[in-house]
C-alpha positions in Angstrom: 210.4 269.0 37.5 210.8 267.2 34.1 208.5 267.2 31.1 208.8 263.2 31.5 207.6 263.8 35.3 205.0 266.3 33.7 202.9 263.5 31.3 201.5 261.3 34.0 200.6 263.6 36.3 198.9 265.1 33.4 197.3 262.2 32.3 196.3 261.3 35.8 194.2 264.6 35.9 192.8 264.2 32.6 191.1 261.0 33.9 189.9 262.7 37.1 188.3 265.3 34.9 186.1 262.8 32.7 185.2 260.8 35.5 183.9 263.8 37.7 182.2 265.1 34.3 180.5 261.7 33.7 178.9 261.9 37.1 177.9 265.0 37.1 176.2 264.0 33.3 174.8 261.4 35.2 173.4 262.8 37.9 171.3 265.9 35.6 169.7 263.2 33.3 168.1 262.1 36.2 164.6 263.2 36.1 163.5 265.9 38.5 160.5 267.4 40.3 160.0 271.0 42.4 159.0 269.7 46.0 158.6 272.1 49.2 160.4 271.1 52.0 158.1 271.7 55.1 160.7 272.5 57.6 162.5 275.3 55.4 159.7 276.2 53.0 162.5 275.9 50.6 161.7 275.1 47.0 163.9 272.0 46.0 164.7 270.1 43.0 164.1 266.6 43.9 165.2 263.2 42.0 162.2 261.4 40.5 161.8 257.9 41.4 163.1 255.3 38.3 160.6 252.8 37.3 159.4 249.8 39.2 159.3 252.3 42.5 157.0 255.1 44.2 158.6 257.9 45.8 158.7 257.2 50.1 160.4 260.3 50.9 160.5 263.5 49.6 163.9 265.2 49.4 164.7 267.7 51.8 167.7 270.8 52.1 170.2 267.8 53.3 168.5 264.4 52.2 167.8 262.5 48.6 164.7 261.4 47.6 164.0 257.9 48.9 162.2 255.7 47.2 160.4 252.4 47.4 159.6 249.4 44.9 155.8 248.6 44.1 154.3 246.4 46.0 152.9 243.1 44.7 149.8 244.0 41.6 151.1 247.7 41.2 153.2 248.5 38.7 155.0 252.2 37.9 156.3 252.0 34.0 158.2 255.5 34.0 160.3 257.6 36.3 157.9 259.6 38.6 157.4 261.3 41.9 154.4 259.8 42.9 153.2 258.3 46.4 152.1 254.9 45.0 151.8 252.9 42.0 149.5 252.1 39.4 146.9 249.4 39.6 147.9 246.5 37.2 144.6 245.8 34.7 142.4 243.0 36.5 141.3 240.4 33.9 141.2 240.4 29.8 138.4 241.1 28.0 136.0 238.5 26.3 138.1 236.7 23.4 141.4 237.6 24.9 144.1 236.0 26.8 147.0 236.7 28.8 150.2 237.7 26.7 152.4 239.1 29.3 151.5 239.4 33.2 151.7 242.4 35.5 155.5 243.3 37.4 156.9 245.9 38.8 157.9 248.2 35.8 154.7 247.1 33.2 151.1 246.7 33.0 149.2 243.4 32.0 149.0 243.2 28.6 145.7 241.1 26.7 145.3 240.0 23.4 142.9 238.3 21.3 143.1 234.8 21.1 144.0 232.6 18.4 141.6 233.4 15.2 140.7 236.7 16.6 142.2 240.1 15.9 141.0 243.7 17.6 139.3 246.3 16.0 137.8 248.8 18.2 138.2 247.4 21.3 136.6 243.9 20.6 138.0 241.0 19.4 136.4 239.7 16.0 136.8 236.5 14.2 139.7 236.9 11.5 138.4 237.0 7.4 138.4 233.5 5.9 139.2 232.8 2.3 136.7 231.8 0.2 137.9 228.7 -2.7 139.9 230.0 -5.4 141.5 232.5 -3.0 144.3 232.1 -0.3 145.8 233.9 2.3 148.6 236.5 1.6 149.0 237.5 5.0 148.0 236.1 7.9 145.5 237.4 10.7 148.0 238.3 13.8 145.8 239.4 17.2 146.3 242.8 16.4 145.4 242.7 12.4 143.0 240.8 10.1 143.9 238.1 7.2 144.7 239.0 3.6 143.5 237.4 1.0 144.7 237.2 -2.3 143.1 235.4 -5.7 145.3 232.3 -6.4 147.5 233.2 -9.7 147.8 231.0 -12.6 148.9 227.4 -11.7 147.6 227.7 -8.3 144.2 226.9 -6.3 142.4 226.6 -3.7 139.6 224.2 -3.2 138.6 225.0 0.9 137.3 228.0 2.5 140.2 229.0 5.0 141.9 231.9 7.1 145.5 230.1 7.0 145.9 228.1 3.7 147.5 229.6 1.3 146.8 228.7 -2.7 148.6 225.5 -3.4 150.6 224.8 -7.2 148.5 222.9 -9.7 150.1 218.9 -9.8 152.2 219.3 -13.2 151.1 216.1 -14.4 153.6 215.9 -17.6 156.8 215.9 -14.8 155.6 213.0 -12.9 155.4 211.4 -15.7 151.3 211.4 -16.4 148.6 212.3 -18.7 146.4 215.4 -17.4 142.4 214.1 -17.6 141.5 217.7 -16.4 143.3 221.0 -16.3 143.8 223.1 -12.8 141.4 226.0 -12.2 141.6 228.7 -9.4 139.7 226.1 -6.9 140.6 223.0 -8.5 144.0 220.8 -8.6 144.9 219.2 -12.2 143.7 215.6 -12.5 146.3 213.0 -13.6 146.2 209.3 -14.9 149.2 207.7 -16.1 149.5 203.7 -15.9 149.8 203.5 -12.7 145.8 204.6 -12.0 145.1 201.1 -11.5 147.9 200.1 -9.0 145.6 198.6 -6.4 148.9 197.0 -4.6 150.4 200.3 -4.0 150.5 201.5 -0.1 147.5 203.6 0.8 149.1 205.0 3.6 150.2 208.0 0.6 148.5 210.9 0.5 146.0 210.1 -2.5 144.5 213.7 -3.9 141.4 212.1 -5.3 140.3 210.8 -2.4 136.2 210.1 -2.8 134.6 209.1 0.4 131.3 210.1 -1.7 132.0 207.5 -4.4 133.0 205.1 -1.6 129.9 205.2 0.2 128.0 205.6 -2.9 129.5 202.1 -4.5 129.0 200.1 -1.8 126.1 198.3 -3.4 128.1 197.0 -5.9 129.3 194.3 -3.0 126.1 192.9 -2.3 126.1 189.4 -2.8 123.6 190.0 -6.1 126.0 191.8 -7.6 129.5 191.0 -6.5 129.3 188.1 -9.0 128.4 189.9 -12.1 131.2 189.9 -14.5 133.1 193.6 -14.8 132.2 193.2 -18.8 128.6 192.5 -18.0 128.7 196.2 -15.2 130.2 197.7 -18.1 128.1 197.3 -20.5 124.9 197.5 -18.2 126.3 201.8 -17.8 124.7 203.8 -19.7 126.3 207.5 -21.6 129.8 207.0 -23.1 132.0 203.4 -22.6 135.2 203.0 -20.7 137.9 201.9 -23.2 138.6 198.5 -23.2 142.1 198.8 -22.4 141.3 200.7 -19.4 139.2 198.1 -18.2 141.5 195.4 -19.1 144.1 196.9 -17.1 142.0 197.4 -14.5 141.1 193.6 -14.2 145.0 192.8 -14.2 145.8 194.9 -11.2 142.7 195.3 -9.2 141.3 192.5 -6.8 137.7 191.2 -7.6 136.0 193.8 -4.8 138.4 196.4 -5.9 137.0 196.3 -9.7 134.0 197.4 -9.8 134.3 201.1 -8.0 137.5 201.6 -10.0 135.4 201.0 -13.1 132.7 203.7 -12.0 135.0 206.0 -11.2 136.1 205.7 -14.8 132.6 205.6 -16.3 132.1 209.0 -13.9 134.9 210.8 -15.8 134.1 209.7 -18.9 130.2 210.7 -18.6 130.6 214.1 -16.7 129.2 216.0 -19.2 126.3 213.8 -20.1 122.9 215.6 -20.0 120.9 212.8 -18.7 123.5 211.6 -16.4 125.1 214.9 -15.4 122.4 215.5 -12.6 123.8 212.0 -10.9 127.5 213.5 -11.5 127.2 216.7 -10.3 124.6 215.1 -6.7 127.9 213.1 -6.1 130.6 216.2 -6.9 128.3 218.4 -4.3 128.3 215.4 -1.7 132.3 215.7 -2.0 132.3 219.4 -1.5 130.6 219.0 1.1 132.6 216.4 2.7 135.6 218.1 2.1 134.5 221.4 3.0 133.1 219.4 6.6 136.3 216.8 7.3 139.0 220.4 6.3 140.6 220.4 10.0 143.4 222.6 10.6 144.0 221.9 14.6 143.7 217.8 14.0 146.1 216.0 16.3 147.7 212.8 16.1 146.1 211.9 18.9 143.0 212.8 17.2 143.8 210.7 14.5 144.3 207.8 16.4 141.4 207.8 18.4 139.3 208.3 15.2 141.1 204.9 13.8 140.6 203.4 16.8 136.3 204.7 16.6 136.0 203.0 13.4 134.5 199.1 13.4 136.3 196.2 11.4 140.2 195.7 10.5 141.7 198.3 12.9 144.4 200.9 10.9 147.9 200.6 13.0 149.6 203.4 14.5 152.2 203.1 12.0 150.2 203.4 8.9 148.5 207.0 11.1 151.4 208.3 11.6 152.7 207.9 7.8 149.1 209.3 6.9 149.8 212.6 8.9 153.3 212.8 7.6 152.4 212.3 3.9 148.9 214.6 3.9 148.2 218.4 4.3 146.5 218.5 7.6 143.4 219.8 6.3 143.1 215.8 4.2 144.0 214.0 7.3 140.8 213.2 8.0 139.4 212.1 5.1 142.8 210.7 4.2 142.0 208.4 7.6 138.6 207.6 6.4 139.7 206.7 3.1 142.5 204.3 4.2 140.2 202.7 6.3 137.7 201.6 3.5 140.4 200.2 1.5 140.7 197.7 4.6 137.4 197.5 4.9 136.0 196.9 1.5 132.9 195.0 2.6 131.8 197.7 5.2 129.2 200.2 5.2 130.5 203.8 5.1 127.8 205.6 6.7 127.5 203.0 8.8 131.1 202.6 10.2 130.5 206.5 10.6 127.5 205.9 13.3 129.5 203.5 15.4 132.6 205.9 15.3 130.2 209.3 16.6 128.8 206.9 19.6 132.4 205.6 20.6 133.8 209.2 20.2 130.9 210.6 22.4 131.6 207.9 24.9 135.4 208.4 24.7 135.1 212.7 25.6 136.7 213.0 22.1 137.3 217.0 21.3 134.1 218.3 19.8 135.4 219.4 16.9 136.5 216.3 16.1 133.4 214.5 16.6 131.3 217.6 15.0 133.5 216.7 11.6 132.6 213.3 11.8 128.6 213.6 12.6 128.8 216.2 9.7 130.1 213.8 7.0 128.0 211.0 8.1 125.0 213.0 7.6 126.4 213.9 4.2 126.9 210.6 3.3 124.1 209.1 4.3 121.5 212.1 3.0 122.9 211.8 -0.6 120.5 210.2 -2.9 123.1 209.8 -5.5 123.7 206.1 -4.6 119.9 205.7 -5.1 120.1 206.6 -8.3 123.8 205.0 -9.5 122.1 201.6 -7.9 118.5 201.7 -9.6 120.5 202.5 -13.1 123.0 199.7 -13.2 120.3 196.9 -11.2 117.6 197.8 -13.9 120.0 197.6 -16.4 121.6 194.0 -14.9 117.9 192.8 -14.5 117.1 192.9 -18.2 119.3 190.6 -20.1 119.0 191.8 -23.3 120.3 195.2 -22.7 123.9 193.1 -22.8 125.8 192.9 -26.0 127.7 190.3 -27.6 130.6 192.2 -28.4 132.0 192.7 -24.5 133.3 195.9 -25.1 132.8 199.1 -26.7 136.2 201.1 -28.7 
């Protein structure tokens, strides 16, 4: 025989040998088990049964093991040589939910739900951040939020467990001048000369946004005093002026029933650190907190936000302008965002009132309850403050008496 006949008989023994080996490889990491057979009284060495099965027959001197799958809410996760399966858990604890279901091969498994994380068995509510902090890591069902202090050029103004601290507004690159400087719980303030652009679509996130001041002002259109002229308002307010040129911009963009707020607003900032007037400032800066800390609504829908818009009385918002609101704002503004962009159509109307009529139509309408607890939270804010009181008893006295006006309409 040749050496060339010699190579692929060679070769075909070679292949024999590796697959015989593999098998055998095989068949010994199979897991085993020492069984007696009855009939011999032999001691064998019996395959374990893989996951997913129970064993339904033992070996025997001249059969394998048999084995049989788990019948339906059993479950066997590892190879063993058992009669039966395991008992797949029942039902999830308190707080928990479902995050994979029983089969053949694994148990049930639970987990806390959304907001929750386990410690010791129980699920617990996850840390929230408190303002001026934010989260670094977030709460998972198994572990609790981070926190973290906002660093420099950051803030945050809510109490939350998924915000994280937001940068400061850099006024100076969009072209503005910066009336207050960012703090840990506080964005910058801006004014540039567009402050006064009363034309400019409210459907834009505004960051100011003062449903406070908005309720609070809404004496100024009464029919007493919707007629007074802005330079008589101004010089009825007592503390530090608003410069003229403020003002007279004011009167070139702003309609008639837009004037008047916009010129408070001003006044506000200019007198915030007033003693006798500070104790008005700072009742309408809590009555914001509040509010914001109340309409701060992680979960809101669109659907939410349309059936609050469509809750509120007077000149209905359309879809359209709802649906650029929750494009344009953090979800945590969109309702006060919503609020706000109704007023400015609603110049005329009552606030607090418009806030009663939506909490009846929402009750009537099943609307979700924390929806309609946000809005029965900053209607009682709004309607307890007794800020107004006092903004409307200052400037009406001060209308009333003729001679407190100067000649000179403004002040430099």
């Amino acid at each position: 025989m040749s050496a060339r006949d010699m190579q692929p008989r060679t070769a075909v023994k070679l292949r024999m040998f590796f697959v015989v080996s593999f098998a055998w490889a095989y068949q010994d990491n199979t897991p085993k088990y020492q069984h007696h057979d009855a009939v011999t009284s032999e001691l064998l060495l019996c395959d374990q049964c893989p996951p997913g099965t129970a064993v339904e027959r033992h070996c025997t001197s001249f059969s394998p093991t048999v084995c049989t799958p788990c019948p339906e809410r059993l479950f066997a996760e590892h190879w063993h040589w058992g009669e039966s399966c395991q008992h797949c858990t029942t039902v999830c604890k308190e707080r928990q939910v479902v995050k994979r279901e029983c089969n053949a091969t694994l148990d049930r498994v639970c987990e806390c739900v959304p907001g929750y994380h386990l410690a010791v068995e129980f699920c617990i509510p996850h840390t929230t951040c408190p303002p001026g902090s934010g989260v670094a890591i977030l709460g998972t069902p198994d572990s609790d939020t981070i926190c973290e202090k906002c660093p420099l050029g950051f803030f945050s103004s809510m109490t939350s467990g998924t915000e994280r601290c937001i940068p400061h507004r850099d006024c100076s690159k969009l072209g503005m001048k910066t009336l207050r400087v960012g703090t840990a719980t506080q964005d910058a303030l801006c004014e540039s000369e567009n402050t006064f652009d009363c034309s400019k679509k409210q459907t834009e996130c505004q960051a100011d946004v003062s449903l406070c001041e908005e309720a609070i002002f809404q004496f100024l259109s009464s029919p007493s005093l919707a007629s007074v002229p802005l330079e008589q308002l101004l010089e009825s307010l007592p503390g530090r002026k608003v410069d003229w040129k403020s003002v007279e911009r004011l009167k070139k963009t702003c309609n008639p029933e837009q004037q008047a707020p916009y010129l408070l607003r001003l006044w506000r900032e200019q007198n915030k650190d007033k003693g006798k007037l500070h104790n008005i400032i700072q009742g309408l800066t809590k009555c914001e907190r509040k509010v914001s800390r109340c309409a701060g609504l992680k979960n809101v829908t669109l659907g939410d936000l349309l059936l609050l818009a469509d809750s509120l009385p007077g000149e209905k918002l359309s879809e359209e302008s709802v649906r650029a609101l929750a494009l344009s704002c953090p979800k945590q503004r969109h309702v006060a965002q919503l609020l706000h962009l109704w007023k400015s159509r609603n110049v005329s109307m009552d606030l607090s009132t418009a806030l009663k009529h939506s909490v009846r139509q929402l009750h009537s309408r099943d609307a979700p309850k924390t929806l309609l607890r946000t809005i029965k939270r900053i209607k009682k804010v709004i309607s307890t403050s007794a800020a107004h009181r006092q903004y409307e008893k200052i400037i009406t006295t001060a209308l009333g008496d003729r001679l407190c006006f100067k000649t000179k309409p403004y002040n430099d």
